[in-house]
N, C-alpha and C positions, 0 to 999 in steps of 0.2 A: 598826808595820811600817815600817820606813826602812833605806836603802844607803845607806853613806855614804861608797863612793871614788866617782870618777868616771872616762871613759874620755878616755884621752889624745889626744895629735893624733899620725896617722901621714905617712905621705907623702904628695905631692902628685899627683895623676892628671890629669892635663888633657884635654879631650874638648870636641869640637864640638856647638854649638847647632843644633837641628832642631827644629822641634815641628809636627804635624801634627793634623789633624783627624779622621783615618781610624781604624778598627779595627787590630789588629795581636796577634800573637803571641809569645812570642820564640823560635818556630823559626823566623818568618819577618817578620823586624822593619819598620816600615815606615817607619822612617827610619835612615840612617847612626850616628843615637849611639843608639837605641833610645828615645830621649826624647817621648813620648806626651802632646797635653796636648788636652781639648776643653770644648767649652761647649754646655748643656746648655737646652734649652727646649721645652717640652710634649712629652715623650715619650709613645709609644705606651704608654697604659694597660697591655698584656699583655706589655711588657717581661721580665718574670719570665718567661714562657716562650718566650723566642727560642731559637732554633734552638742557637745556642751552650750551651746550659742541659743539651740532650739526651745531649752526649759528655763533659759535666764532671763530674767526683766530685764538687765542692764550687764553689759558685758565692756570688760576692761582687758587692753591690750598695753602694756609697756614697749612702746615705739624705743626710745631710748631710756636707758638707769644710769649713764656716765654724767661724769663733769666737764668742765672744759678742755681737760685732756684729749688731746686727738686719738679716738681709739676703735679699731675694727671690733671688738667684740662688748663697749658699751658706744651705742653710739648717742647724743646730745640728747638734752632731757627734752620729753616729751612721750603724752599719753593719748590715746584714744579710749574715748567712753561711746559705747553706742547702746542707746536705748529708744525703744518707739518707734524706727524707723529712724533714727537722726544720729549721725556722725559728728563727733565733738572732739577736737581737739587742744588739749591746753599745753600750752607751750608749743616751740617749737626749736627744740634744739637742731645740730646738724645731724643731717640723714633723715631727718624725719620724713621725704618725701617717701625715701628709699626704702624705709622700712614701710610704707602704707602699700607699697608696690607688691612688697611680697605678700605682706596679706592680700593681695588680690581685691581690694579698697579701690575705689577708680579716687584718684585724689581729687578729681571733679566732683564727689557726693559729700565734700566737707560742709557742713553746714555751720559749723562757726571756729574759728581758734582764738582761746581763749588766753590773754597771758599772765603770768604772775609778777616781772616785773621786767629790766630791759637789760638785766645783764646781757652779755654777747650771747652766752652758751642756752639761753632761754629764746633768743631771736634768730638767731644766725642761720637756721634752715626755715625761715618763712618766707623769706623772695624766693626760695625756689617751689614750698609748696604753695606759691599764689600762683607763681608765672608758669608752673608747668600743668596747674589746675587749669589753664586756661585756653591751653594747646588742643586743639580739638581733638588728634588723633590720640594723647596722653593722658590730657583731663576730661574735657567735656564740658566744664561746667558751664553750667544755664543762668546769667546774672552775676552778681558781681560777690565779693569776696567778703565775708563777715569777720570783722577782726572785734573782739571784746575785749573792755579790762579798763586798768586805772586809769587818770589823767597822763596822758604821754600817748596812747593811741593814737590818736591822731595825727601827733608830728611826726610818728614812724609809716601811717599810711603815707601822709605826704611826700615822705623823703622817698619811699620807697615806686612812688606814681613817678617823681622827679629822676631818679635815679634810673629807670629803666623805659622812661617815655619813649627814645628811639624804637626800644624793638616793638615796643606797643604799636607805636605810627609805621613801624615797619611794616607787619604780621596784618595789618587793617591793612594796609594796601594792598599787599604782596598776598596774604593766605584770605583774603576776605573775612578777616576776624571781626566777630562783634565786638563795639568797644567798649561796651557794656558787660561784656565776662573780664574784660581786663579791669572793668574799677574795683573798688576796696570800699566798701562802708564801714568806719569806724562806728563803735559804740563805745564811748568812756563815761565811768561814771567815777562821781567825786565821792560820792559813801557805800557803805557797806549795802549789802539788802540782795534781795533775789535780781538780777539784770538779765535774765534768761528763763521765759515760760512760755514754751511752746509743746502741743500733743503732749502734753503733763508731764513734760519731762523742766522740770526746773534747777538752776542754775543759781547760786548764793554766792555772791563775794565776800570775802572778810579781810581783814586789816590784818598783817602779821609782822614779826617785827627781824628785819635782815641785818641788823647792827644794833648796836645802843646808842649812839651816837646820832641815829634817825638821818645818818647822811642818803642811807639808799631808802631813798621817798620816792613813790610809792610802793611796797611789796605786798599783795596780797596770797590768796588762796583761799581755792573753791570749795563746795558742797555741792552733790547734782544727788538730785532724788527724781526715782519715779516710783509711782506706787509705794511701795512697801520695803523698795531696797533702796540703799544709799551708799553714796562713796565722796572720800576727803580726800582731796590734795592738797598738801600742806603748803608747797611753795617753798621757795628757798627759806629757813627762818631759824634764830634761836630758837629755845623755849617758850612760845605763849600762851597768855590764857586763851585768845581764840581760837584757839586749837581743842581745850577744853571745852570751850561751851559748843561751837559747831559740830564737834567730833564725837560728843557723847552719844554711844549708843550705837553709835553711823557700821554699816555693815564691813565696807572695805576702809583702812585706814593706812591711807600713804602717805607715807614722811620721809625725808631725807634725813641723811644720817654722815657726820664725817668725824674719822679717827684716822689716827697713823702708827705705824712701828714705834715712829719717837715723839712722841708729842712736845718734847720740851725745846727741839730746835725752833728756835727766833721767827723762824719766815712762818712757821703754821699757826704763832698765835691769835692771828688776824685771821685766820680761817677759824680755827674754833671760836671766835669770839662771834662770828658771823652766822655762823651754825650748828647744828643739836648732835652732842655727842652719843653713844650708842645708851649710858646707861639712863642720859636726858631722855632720849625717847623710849627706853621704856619704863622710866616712869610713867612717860603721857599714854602708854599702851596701857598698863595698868587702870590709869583712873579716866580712861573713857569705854575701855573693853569694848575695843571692836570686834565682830564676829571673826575678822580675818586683821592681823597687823600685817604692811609689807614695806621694803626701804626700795627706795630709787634713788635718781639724784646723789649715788653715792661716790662719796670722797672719801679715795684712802688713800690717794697715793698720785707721783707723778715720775712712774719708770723711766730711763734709771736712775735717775735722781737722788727721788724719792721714792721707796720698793713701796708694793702693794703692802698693807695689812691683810692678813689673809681674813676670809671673808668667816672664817671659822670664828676670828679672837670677835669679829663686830657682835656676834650672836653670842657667843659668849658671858661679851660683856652688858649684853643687853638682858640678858638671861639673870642679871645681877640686881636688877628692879622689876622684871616681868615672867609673867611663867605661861601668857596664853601664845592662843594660835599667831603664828609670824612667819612670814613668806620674807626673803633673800630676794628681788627681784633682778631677772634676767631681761635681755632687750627679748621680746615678742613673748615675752610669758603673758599668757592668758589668765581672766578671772571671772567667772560665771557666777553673778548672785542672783538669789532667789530669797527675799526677804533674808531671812539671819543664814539662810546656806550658800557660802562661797567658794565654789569649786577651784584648785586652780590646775592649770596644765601649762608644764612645760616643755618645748619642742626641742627633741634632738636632732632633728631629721635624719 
């Protein structure tokens, strides 16, 4: 699975720096450029069900917005979308169990995780939310474990059924477990197309492209619609056109995003070549205009190293090709849509 053009550069849009701490809309924006950014610490346990949760078709939670760096305040990529009654997770970076925990989520009601491709920082917290979904007193869950996404699915259920069979055959003897909550059902598909429709809540893979050189095969990223609202995960990726066509329109639009203080030292031009710089995406904000733009997955930095970019220059510079609504994502920041209204709220506790 590889794309191999890439999306050009269009014009220049310049727009003012705001960034705020508040909750916000964009029928009722809470600052001048729509620019959203907060930070996050010990949120309220029962998150998942604030009041915002009540009037949304589909509501989005940033489990984690970091990269591979090991870090208490982003922790590994991963999202929860829930719409219709159904919990969806894509990706699964590290902590991901642990951020479902606070939201007060029984990680037992996961009904599918979805992934984008198999770097570490996108898998590395999935044996723990398979194996601790499966703990009666922790998870609960009823059957077995739905893993979706590209060709390679499969050889990571496998490894991961092989890699932990002792406590499996443990936990069956010793706690009377079903063995039937500890399996994995992969679903891999070879093309693009919807792979997820269930209670109208639908699920679209796309092709995206993680290098030019098409060594990291397969990288996709999703679209889930229900009703009338929709939401994009871009997945780790340069600039593509299926980002374009998928994302047109689409209500929430999430994309990774990576810059540094110095861009010109040797070791990061393999990171930028890999993925979409601030003013690359918002270009792509520009010419799909989502009702809400927001970054995760974001890379700036590997302290102390390499010092953070401050989160100010990314909007900034992004603010150099786009001028609409765009959310800074924090890990458990919320987003409430409602056809074209996206609430978002950030938790201070």
């Amino acid at each position: 699975m590889r794309i191999g053009t890439r999306l050009g550069l269009a014009g220049v849009i310049s727009g003012a720096l705001c960034l705020t701490l508040a909750a916000c809309s964009t029928s009722e924006p809470a600052s001048q450029d729509g620019a959203v950014s907060g930070r996050t610490s010990s949120p309220p346990a029962e998150l998942a069900s604030a009041a915002g949760a009540d009037q949304a078709d589909i509501e989005v939670v940033l489990l984690g917005t970091g990269s591979p760096v090991p870090s208490v305040e982003r922790f590994g990529n991963s999202t929860l979308v829930r719409a219709n009654g159904l919990n969806l997770v894509f990706d699964a970076g590290r902590g991901a169990s642990i951020r479902l925990n606070q939201l007060g989520v029984p990680i037992g009601t996961i009904d599918g995780v979805f992934l984008t491709h198999f770097h570490s920082d996108h898998v590395n917290g999935l044996a723990d939310l398979w194996l601790t979904g499966y703990i009666p007193a922790l998870g609960g869950r009823e059957g077995s474990f739905h893993l979706y996404g590209p060709p390679g699915v499969s050889q990571i259920s496998d490894g991961l059924l092989l890699t932990h069979q002792n406590d499996i055959d443990v936990r069956v003897a010793d706690e009377n477990l079903l063995r039937d909550t500890a399996a994995i059902t992969p679903h891999e598909f070879d093309d693009e197309g919807v792979i997820f429709d269930r209670d109208d809540v639908r699920v679209t893979m796309f092709e995206v492209e993680h290098d030019a050189a098409g060594a990291i095969d397969p990288a996709v990223g999703y679209r889930i619609d229900y009703g009338e609202s929709s939401v994009l995960i871009s997945g780790d990726t340069r600039p593509t056109p299926n980002i374009l066509k998928y994302g047109e329109d689409v209500d929430l639009l999430i994309h990774e995003v990576a810059d540094f203080v110095d861009p010109s030292l040797p070791a990061l031009q393999n990171v930028y070549s890999h993925h979409t710089n601030p003013q690359q995406a918002g270009e792509i904000f520009a010419r799909t205009r989502p009702a809400m733009a927001a970054y995760s997955h974001i890379v700036h930095g590997a302290p102390p190293r390499i010092p953070d970019l401050p989160i100010e220059v990314i909007v900034e510079r992004t603010r150099e090709t786009y001028d609409g609504p765009l959310t800074v994502g924090e890990d458990l920041m919320a987003f409430y849509i409602s056809d074209r209204d996206v609430r978002v709220e950030s938790h201070t506790g």
